[in-house]
C-alpha positions as CSV (number, residue, x, y, z in Angstrom):
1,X,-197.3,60.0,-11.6
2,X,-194.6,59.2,-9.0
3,X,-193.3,62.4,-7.6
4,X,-189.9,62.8,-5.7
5,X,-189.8,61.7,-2.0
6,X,-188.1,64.8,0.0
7,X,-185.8,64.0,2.6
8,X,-185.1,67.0,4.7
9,X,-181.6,67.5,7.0
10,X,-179.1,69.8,8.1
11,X,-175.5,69.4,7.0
12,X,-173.5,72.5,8.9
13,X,-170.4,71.8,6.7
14,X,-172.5,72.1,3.4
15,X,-173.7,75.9,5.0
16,X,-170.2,76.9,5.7
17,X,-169.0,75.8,2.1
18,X,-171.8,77.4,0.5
19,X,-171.7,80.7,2.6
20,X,-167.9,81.3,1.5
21,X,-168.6,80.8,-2.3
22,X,-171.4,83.6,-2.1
23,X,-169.0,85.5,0.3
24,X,-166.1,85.3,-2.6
25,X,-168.9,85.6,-5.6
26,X,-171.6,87.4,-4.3
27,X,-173.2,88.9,-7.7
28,X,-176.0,86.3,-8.9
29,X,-178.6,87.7,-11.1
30,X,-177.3,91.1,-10.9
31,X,-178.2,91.0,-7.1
32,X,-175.8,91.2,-4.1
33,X,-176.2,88.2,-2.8
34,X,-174.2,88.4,0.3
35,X,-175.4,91.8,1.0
36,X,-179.1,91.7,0.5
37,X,-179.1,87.9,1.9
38,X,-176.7,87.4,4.2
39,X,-176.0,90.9,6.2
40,X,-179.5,91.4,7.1
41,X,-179.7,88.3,9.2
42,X,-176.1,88.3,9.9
43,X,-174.5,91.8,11.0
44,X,-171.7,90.4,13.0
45,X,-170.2,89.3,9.5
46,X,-170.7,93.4,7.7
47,X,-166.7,93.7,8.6
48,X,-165.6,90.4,7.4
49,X,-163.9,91.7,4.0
50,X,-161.6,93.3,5.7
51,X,-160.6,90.5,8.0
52,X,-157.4,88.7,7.0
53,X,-158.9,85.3,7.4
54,X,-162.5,85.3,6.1
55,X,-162.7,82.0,5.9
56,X,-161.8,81.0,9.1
57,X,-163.7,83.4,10.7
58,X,-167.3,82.7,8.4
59,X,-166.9,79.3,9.3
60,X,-166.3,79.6,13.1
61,X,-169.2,81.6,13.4
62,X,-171.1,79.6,11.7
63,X,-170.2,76.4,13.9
64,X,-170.7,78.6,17.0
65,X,-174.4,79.1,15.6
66,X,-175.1,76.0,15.2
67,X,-174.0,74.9,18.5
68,X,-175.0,78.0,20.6
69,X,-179.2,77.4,19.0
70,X,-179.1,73.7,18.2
71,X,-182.4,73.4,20.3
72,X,-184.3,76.0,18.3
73,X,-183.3,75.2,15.5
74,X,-184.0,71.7,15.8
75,X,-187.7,72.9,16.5
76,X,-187.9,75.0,13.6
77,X,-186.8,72.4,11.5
78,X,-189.1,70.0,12.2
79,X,-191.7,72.9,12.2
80,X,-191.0,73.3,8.3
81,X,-190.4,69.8,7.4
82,X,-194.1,69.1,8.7
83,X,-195.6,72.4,7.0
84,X,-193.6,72.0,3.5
85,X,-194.6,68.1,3.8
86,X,-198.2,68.8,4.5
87,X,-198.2,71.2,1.7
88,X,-196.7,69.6,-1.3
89,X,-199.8,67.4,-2.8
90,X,-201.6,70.0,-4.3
91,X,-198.3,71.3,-5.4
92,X,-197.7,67.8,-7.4
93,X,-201.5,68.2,-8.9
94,X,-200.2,71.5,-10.6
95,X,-197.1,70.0,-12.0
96,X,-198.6,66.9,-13.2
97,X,-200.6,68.9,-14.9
98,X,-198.1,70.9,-17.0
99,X,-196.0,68.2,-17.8
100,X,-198.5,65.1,-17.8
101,X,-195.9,62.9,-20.1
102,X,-192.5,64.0,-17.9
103,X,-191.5,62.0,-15.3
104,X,-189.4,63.8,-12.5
105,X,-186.5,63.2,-13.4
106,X,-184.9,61.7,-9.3
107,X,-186.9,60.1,-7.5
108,X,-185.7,61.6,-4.4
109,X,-184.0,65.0,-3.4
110,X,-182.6,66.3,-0.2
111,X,-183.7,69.5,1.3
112,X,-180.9,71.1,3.1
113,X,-181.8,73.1,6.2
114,X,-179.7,76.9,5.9
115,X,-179.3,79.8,8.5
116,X,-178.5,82.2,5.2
117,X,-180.9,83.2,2.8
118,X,-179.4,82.0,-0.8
119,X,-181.1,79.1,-1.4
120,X,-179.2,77.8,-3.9
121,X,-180.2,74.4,-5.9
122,X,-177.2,71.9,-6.5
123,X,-179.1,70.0,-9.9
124,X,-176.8,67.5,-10.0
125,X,-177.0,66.2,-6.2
126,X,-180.3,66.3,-6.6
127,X,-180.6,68.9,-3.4
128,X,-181.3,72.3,-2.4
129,X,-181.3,74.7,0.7
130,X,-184.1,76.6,2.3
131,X,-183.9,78.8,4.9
132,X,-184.6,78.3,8.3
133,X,-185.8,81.7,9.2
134,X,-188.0,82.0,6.6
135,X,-191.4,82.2,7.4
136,X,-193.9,79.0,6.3
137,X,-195.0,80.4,3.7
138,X,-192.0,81.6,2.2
139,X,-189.7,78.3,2.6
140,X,-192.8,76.4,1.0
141,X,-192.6,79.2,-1.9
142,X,-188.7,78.3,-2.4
143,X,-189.4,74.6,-2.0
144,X,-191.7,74.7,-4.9
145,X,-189.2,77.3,-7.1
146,X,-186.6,74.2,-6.4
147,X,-188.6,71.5,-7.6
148,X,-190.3,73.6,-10.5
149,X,-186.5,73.9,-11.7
150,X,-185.9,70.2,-11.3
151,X,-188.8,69.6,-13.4
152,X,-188.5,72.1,-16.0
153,X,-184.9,71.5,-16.9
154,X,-185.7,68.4,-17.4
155,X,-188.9,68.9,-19.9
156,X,-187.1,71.3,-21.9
157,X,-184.0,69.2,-22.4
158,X,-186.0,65.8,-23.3
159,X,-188.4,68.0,-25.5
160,X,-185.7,70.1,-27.1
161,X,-182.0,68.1,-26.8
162,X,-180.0,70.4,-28.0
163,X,-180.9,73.1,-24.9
164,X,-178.5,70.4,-23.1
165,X,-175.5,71.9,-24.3
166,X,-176.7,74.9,-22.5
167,X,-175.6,75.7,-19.1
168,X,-178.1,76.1,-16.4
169,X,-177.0,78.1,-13.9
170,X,-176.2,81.1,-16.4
171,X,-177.1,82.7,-19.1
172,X,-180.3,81.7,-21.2
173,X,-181.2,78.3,-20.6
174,X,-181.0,79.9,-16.4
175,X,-182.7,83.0,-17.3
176,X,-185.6,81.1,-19.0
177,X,-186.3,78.8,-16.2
178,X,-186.4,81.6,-13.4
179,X,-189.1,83.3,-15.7
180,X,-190.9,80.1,-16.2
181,X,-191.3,80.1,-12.2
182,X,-191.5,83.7,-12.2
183,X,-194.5,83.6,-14.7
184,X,-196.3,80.1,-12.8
185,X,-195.6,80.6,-8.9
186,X,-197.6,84.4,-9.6
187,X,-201.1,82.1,-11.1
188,X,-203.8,81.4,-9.3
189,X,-203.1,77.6,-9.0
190,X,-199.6,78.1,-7.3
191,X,-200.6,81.4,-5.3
192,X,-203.4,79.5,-3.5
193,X,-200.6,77.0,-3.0
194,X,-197.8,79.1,-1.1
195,X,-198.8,82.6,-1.7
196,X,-198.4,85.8,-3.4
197,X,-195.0,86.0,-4.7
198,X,-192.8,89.4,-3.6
199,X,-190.7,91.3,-6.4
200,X,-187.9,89.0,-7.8
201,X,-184.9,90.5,-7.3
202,X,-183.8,89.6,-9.8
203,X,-182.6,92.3,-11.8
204,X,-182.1,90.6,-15.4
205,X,-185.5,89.4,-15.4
206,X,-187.1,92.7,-15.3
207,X,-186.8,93.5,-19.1
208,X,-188.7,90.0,-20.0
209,X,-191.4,89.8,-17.2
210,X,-194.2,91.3,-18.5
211,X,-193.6,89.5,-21.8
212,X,-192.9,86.3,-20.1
213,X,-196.5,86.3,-18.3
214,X,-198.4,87.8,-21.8
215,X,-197.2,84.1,-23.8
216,X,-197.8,82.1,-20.8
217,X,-201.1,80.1,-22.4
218,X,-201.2,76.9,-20.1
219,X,-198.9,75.1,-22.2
220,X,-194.9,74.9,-21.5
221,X,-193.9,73.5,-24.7
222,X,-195.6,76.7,-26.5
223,X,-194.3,79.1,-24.0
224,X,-190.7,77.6,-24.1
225,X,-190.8,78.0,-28.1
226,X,-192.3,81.4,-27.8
227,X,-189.8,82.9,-24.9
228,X,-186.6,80.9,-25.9
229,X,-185.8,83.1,-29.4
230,X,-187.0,86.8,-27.3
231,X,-184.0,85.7,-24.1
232,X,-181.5,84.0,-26.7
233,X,-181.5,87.3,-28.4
234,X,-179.2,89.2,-26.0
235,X,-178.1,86.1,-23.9
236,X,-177.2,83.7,-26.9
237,X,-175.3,83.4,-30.2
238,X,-175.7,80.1,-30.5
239,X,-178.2,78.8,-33.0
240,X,-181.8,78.5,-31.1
241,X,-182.0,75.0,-30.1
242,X,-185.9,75.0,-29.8
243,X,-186.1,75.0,-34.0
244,X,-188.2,78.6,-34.0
């Protein structure tokens, strides 16, 4: 099977744009994000509510950032790139393996270099940002959450259409994805891959975990049928779109 080619850049003006819509809509998940992923790495910016320009201010620094540690981060770009590269075959043997008839849906996605910690994935741009602090292990570990989304999506919507009327970066079609990966990246296939997973924190996937990994039988169809109806339940009204 043909698996995406990853391209792998840094776009400073992408950061900035991204850091200011998690500075004005921090809550994700029921997490914090710009207090548990941004402040930690960034305590220069723990005043910045109460500056009259936020904007302004979040994305001088960030330019001066860029600028003042272009050389090291250069470096630890090409450090990842190389590691994350390396590392991906036996990342594409797992997934062709769950879904042997889906093709990945683009052919090529962009890996956008990040000196905060949200990681989001833009599905549509075919792209999504890792952090450059993160150790090896854990941007490889985010790199594969990325692409099992990319992936996933797209097997659930060709295998039940009407989950396309869904949105994906809410409610239950989102919630069902992040405990697919939370239920694959913590098997032995995928830990021997990038790791043992932390906690997710992810508070909104706590009351489904343990139920999500009890149906997981090596078969995503089945699972998606078995897990939809149990997350539609207080997510949903919507009639379930996988038929159960």
């Amino acid at each position: 099977m043909r698996h995406p080619v990853l391209t792998f850049v840094r776009n400073p003006s992408v950061d900035a744009q991204t850091a200011w819509q998690f500075f004005k809509n921090p809550i994700h998940g029921g997490e914090n994000f710009w207090h548990t992923r941004a402040l930690p790495f960034h305590e220069s910016l723990a005043d910045l509510e109460q500056k009259s320009d936020p904007r302004r201010i979040l994305e001088a620094y960030i330019q001066r950032l860029y600028k003042e540690h272009a050389q090291a981060l250069t470096a630890r770009e090409h450090e990842l790139e190389a590691f994350i590269t390396r590392s991906l075959p036996l990342f594409f043997q797992q997934t062709d393996r769950l879904f042997p008839e889906c093709p990945w849906p683009q052919q090529s996605l962009t890996v956008l270099f990040s000196v905060f910690n949200f990681c989001p994935r833009f599905l549509e741009e075919g792209a999504f940002q890792i952090f450059s602090a993160d150790s090896n292990q854990a941007a490889l570990f985010t790199t594969c959450h990325e692409l099992l989304h990319f992936i996933f999506y797209h097997f659930a919507e060709e295998t039940f259409p009407k989950l396309q009327t869904l949105d994906k970066n809410s409610g239950t079609f989102w919630l069902l994805a992040e405990l697919f990966n939370h239920v694959i990246q913590r098997t032995p296939a995928f830990t021997a891959i990038h790791g043992e997973p932390g906690e997710s924190t992810y508070a909104v996937l706590q009351p489904y975990a343990q139920r999500a990994r009890e149906l997981w039988h090596d078969d995503v169809r089945a699972w998606i049928v078995s897990m939809f109806p149990i997350v539609n339940s207080t997510h949903e009204t919507a009639q379930n779109p996988t038929g159960v």
